[in-house]
C-alpha positions in Angstrom: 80.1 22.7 47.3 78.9 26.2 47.6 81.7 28.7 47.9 82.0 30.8 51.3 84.3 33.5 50.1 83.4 37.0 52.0 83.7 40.3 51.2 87.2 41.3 51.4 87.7 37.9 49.3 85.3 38.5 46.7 86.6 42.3 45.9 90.3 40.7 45.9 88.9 38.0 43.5 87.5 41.2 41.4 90.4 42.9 41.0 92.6 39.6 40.4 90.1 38.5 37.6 90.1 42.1 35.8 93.9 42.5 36.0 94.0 38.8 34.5 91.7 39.4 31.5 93.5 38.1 28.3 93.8 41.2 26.4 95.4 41.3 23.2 98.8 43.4 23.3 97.8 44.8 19.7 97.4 47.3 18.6 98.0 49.3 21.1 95.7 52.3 20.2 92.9 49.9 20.9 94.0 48.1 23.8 96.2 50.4 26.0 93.1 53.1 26.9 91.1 49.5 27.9 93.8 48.7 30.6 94.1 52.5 31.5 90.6 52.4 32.0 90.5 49.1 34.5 93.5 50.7 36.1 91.6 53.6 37.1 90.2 51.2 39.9 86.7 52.4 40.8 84.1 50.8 43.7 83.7 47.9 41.9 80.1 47.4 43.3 78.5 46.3 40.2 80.5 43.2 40.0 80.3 43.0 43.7 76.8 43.0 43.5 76.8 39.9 41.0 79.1 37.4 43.1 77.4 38.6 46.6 73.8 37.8 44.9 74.9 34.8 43.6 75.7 33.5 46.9 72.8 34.7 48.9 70.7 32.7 46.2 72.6 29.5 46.5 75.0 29.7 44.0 78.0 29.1 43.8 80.2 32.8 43.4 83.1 31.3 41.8 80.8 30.5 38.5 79.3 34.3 38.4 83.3 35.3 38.0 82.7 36.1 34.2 79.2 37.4 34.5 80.7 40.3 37.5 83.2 40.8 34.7 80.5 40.8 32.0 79.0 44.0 34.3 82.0 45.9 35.1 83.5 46.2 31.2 79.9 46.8 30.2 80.2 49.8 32.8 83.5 50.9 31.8 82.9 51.1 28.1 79.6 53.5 29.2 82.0 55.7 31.3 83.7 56.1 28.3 81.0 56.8 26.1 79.8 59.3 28.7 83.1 61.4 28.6 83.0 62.1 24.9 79.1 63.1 25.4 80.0 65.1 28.5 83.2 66.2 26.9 84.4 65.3 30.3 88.8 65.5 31.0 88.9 63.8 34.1 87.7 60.3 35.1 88.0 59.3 38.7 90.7 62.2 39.6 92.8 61.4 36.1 92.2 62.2 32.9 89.7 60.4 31.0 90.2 58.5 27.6 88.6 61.2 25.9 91.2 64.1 27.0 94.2 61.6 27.2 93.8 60.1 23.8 91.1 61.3 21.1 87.0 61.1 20.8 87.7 58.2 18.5 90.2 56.2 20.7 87.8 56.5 23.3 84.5 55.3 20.9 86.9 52.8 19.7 88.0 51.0 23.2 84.1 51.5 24.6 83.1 49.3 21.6 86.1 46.9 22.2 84.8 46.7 25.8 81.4 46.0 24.9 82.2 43.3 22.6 84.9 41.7 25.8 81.7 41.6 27.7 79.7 39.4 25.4 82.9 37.1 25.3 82.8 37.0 29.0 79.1 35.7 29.1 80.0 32.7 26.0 81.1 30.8 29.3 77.5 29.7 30.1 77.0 29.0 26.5 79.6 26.7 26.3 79.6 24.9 29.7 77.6 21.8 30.1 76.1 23.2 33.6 73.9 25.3 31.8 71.0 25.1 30.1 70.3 26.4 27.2 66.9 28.2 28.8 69.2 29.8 31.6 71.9 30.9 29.4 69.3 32.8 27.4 68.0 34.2 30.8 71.3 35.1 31.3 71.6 37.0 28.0 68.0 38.6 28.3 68.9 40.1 31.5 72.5 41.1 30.2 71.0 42.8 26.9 68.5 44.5 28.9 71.0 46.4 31.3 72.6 47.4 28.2 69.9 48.5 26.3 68.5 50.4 29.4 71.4 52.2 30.1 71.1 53.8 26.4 67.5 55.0 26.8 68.7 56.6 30.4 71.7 58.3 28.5 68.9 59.2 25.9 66.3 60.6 28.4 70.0 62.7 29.8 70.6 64.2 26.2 66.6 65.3 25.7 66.4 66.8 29.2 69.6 69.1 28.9 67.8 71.6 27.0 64.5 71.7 28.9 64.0 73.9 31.8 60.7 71.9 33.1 61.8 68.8 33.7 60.0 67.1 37.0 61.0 64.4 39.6 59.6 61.9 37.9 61.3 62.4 34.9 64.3 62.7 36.0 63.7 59.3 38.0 63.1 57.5 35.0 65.8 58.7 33.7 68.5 57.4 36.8 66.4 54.2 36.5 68.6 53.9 33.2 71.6 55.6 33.4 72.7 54.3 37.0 69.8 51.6 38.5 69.6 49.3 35.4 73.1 47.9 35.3 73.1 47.6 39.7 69.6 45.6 39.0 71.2 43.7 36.1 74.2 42.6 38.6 72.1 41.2 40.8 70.0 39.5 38.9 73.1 38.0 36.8 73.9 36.9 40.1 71.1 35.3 40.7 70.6 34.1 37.0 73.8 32.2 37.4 72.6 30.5 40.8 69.4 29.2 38.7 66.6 31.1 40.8 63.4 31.4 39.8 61.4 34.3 37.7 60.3 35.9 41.0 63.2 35.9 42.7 64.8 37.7 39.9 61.9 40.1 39.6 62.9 40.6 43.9 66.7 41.3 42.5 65.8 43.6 40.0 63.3 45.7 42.5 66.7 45.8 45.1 68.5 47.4 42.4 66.8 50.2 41.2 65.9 51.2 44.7 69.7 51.3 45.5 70.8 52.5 42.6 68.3 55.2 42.5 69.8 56.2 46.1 73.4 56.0 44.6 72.6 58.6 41.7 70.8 61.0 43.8 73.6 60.5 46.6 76.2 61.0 43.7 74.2 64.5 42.8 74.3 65.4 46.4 78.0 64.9 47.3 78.8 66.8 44.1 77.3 70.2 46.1 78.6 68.5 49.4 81.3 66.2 49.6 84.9 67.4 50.3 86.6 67.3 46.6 89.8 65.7 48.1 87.8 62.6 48.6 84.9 63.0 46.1 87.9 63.4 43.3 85.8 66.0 41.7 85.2 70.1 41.7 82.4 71.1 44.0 79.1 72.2 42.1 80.9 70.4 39.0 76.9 69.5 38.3 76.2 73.1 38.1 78.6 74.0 36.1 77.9 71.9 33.9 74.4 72.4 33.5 73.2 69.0 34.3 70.1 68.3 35.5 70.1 66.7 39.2 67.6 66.0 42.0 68.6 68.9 43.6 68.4 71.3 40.9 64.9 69.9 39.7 63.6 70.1 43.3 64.7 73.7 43.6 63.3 74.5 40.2 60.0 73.1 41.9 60.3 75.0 45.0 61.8 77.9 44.4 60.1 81.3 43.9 60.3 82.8 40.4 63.3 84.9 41.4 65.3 82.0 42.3 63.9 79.8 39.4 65.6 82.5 37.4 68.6 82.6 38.8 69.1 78.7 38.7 68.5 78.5 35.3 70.4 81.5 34.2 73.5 79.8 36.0 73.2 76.2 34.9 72.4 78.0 31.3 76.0 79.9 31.3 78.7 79.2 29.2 81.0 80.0 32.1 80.3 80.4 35.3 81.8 82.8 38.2 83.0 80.5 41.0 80.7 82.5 43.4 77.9 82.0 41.1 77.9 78.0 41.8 78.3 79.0 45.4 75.4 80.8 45.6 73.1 78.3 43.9 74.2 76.1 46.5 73.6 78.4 49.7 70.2 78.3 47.5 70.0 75.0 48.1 70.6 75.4 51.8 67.9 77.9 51.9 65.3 76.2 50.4 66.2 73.0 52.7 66.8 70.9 49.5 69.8 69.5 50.9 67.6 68.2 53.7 64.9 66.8 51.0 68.0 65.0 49.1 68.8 63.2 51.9 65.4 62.1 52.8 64.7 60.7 49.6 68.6 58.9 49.7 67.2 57.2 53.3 63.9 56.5 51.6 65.2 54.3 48.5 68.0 52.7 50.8 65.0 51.8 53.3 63.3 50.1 50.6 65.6 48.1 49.0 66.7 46.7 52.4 63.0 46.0 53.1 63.0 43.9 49.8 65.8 42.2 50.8 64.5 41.0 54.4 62.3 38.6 52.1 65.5 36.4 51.2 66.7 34.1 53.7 69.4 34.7 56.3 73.2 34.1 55.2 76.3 35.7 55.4 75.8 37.0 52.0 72.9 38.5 52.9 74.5 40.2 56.0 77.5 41.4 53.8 75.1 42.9 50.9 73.2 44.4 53.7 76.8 45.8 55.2 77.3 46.9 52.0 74.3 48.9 51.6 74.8 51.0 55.0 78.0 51.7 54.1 77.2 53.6 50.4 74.5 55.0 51.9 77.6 56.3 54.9 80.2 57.4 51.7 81.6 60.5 51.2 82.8 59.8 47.8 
């Protein structure tokens, strides 16, 4: 009997399951920063994304419980990872692993996280309901996410010094860092349900297009979004230096002048508050807030075009819910 748990029901279920996880206690220094981590709460879309897809393929959610979990510690111990890179303190308003503990605790519970994830996914290994041909389908999708997710972080690290770095790049770049683990849940989710080679192929083309709206979203509320909600500093892109969609477009458009300026700013050290203000009102001015949002509408449009080609179901109306209401966030 297919299950008919809904939304609210599926992210209770998520947050049940994670709290649930049989940890050890010991030691500590390992464990501890792990449970701060899954504490820190977080949207919880990518295992979202796994039980809803599971459904609106057939399946039934229940059995894609360990591969949501699989996802979501897979995209915890990244988060982790990526604060030691970024040398970031804070982590969803608190302060991350890396500022609260050490660089090694926080290399040290990522890798404990990774290897929880794998456990997670033994369950179709083990179980008699699946076969050996869609367990490894299972584990090719799985490993690919992963893999992905490096070469994204990779393409990050090689663009930071380059000043000519184009759409496109930067593209393939969220394709890794952010779209290959929202494709992955879905497919998972569709993995477990047993579809077929195109339907995962559909899955995976859903994902990146909404996780290629999330990322550029994300860069946008960082210049936008009111910090009380967004949990972060305004312009905290800029001062950092990283390379976003905005700052690449405006590094396209801009006139030499203002190319100069943009890159002198996100090239500082330390950066005047009005500084990062000004490279905003830039921003304004050379109506690449506009653009952002354009392209946000565009990839959302898309992947809820994709999804019109699976059949009607309250799973499909929830994902589709779901989508509006990202693209809607202010956080």
């Amino acid at each position: 009997m297919k299950s008919t748990l809904k939304h609210q029901n599926l992210s209770e279920l998520i947050n049940r399951e994670l709290a649930d996880l049989n940890l050890p206690e010991e030691p500590g220094q390992l464990y501890e920063p792990v449970r701060y981590t899954l504490d820190l709460g977080g949207k919880r879309l990518r295992p979202y994304f796994t039980l809803i897809s599971c459904g609106m393929c057939g399946g039934e959610v229940q059995e894609a419980v360990p591969a949501a979990l699989a996802i979501e510690l897979l995209h915890n111990f990244t988060l982790l990872h990526d604060d030691i890179m970024d040398a970031a303190d804070t982590r969803r308003g608190q302060p991350s692993v890396f500022k609260k503990w050490n660089s090694s605790t926080a290399i040290l519970s990522g890798d404990v996280m990774f290897a929880h994830s794998f456990e997670q996914l033994q369950h179709y290994g083990k179980s008699a309901r699946y076969s050996k041909k869609q367990y490894a389908t299972i584990m090719d999708i799985f490993l690919e996410a992963a893999r992905t997710v490096c070469e994204g972080q990779a393409f990050d690290l090689e663009y930071a010094a380059r000043t000519d770095v184009t759409i496109d790049e930067y593209l393939k770049m969220i394709r890794g860092k952010t779209a290959a683990l929202i494709s992955g849940s879905l497919m998972l989710g569709g993995a477990v349900a047993d579809v077929d080679a195109e339907k995962l192929e559909l899955l995976r083309r859903i994902g990146q297009q909404a996780g290629t709206a999330f990322q550029i979203q994300d860069d946008l509320l960082d210049v936008i979004a009111d910090p009380k909600k967004f949990g972060k500093t305004p312009g905290g892109d800029i001062i950092e230096g990283k390379k976003t969609y905005l700052s690449i477009l405006a590094l396209q458009q801009g006139n030499k002048e203002q190319k100069t300026f943009i890159n002198n700013v996100l090239a500082a050290q330390d950066i005047a508050t009005e500084k990062v203000t000004e490279v905003i009102d830039l921003y304004e001015e050379l109506g690449i807030v506009e653009k952002t949002n354009n392209a946000i509408e565009k990839h959302y449009a898309k992947s809820m075009e994709l999804l019109d080609q699976f059949p009607e179901s309250d799973y499909k109306t929830d994902l589709i819910n779901y989508f509006n209401k990202l693209k809607n966030r202010e956080f």
